[in-house]
C-alpha positions in Angstrom: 0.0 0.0 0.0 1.7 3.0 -1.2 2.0 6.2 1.3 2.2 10.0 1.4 5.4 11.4 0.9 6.3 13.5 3.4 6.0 16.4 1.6 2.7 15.3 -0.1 1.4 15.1 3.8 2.9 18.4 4.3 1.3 20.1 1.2 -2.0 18.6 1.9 -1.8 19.3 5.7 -1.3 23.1 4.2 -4.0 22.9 1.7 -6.6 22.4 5.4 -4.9 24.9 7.0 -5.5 27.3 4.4 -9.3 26.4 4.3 -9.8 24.3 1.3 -12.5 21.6 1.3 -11.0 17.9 1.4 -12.3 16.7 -1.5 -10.4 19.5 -3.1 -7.5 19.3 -1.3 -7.3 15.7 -2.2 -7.5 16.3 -6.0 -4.7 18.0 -6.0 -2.5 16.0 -3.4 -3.7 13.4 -5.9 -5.0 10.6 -3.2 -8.3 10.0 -2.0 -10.3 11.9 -0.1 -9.9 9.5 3.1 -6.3 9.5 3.1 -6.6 13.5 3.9 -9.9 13.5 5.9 -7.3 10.5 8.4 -4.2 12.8 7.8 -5.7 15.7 9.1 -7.7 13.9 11.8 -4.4 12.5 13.0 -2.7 15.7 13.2 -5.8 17.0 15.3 -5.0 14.0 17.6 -1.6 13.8 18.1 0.3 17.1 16.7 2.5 15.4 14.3 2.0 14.3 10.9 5.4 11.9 10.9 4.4 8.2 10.0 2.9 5.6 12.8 5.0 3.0 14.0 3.8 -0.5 12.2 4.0 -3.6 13.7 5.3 -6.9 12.6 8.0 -9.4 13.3 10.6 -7.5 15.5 14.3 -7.4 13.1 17.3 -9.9 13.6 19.8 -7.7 12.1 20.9 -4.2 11.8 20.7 -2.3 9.2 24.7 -2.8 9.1 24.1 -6.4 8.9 21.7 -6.4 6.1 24.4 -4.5 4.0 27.3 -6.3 4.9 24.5 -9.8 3.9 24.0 -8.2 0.6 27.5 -7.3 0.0 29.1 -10.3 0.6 26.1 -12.1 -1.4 27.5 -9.9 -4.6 30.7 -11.1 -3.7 30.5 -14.5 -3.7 26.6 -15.1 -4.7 27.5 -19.0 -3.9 28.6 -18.5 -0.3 25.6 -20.3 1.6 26.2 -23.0 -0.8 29.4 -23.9 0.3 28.6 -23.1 4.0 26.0 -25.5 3.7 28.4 -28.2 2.3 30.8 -27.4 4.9 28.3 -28.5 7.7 26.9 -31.4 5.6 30.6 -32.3 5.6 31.5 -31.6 9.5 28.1 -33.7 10.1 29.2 -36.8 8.4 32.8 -36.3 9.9 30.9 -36.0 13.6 28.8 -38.9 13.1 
């Protein structure tokens, strides 16, 4: 689902201020009329028109981590490959 931008939320949040009606503000914002009827009701609410927190599955990795995954994936794109032969290999040597 595709979000404001923060400057579209900015411009629209401008557009209310300066009195025009939401269904005209949100022709020119270009979104729906219920995206800036919630926009505006939220910045009535809570003073801040910054993006809400979402939930999901907490993260396992940094944001570090992620680059340094991706990197070394480019590298050497057959790297979990041969980690997994490695442990298949240490497996039959263990058993």
């Amino acid at each position: 689902m595709p979000s404001l931008s923060e400057v579209d939320r900015h411009r629209a949040l401008g557009l209310l201020q300066a009195g025009l009606p939401i269904s005209e503000d949100s022709l020119r914002v270009n979104v729906n009329r219920t995206t800036v009827f919630r926009l505006g009701q939220r910045v009535h609410e809570t003073d801040t028109a910054s993006n809400w927190l979402r939930s999901g599955r907490p993260r396992c990795t940094t944001q570090r981590q992620d680059r340094d995954l991706v990197r070394n994936h480019k590298n050497n794109s057959f790297f979990q490959l041969q980690l997994h032969r490695v442990r298949q290999e240490e497996e039959i040597i263990n058993l």
